[in-house]
C-alpha positions in Angstrom: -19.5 28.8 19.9 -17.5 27.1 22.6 -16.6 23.5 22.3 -19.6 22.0 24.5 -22.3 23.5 22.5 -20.7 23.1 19.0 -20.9 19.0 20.1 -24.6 19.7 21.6 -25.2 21.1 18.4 -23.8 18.3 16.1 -25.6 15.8 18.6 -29.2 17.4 18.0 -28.2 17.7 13.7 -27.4 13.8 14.4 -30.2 13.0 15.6 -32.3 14.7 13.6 -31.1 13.5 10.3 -31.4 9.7 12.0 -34.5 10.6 12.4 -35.6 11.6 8.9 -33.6 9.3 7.6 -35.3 6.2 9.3 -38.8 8.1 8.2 -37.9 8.1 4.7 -36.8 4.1 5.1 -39.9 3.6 6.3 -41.6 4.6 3.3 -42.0 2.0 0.3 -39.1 2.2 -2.5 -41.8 3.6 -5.1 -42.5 6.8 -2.3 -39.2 7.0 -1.3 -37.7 10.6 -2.7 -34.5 10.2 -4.7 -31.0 10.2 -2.4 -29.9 13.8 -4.0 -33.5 15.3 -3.7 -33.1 13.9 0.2 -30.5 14.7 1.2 -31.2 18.7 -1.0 -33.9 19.2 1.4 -32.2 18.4 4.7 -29.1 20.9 3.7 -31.7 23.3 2.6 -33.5 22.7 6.3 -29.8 22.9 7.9 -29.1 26.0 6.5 -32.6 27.7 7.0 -31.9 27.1 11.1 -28.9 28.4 10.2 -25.9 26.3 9.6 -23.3 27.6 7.4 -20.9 26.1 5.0 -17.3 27.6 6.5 -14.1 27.3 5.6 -12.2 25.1 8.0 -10.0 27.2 10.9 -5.9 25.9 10.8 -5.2 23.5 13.6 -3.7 24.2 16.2 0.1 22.9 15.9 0.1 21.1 19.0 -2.9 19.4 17.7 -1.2 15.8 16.1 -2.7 15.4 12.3 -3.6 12.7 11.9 -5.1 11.5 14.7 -3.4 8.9 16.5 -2.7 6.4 19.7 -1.3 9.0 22.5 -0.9 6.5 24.8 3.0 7.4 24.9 2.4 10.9 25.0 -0.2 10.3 28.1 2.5 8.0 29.6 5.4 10.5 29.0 3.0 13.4 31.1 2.2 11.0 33.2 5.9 10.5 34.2 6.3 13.9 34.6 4.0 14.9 36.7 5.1 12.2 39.0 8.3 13.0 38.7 7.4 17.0 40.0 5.1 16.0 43.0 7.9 13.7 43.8 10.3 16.3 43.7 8.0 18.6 46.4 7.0 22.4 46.3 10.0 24.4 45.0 11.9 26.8 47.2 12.5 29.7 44.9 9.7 31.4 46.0 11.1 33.1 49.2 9.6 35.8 49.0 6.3 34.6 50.0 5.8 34.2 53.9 3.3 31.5 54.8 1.8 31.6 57.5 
């Protein structure tokens, strides 16, 4: 599964379970099933469309754990990249003709 339709996945599981959630809120607190039995039956529905508990894949190393402001790293690339378009096409590549 590539990375778009793993998030379109999570989106629709979102949204469903928001929406049986706000059903069961709706009901009164003497209809309303117990929070394990709940929550039982939606895993039980997950898994019958075929989700599956996996282990989690490593991370990639380049991947910063934990999560964090990259606002330095996004400013040190930016710099860079300026820096190399200032710098203009490189000239090692003579072989090449252009035309």
């Amino acid at each position: 599964m590539n990375a778009a339709a793993q998030r379109r996945a999570i989106s629709e599981a979102v949204a469903e379970l928001a929406r049986r959630v706000y059903e069961r809120d709706q009901l009164s607190s003497d209809e309303r099933p117990d929070p394990r039995a709940f929550a039982a039956e939606v895993v039980t529905d997950m898994h019958g469309h075929g989700w599956r508990l996996t282990n989690a894949g490593r991370r990639s190393p380049w991947i910063s754990t934990p999560i964090h402001d990259n606002t330095a790293t996004t400013a040190r690339g930016a710099a860079l990249a300026r820096q190399l378009l200032e710098r203009g096409p490189d000239d090692t590549d003579d072989e090449e003709e252009h035309p």
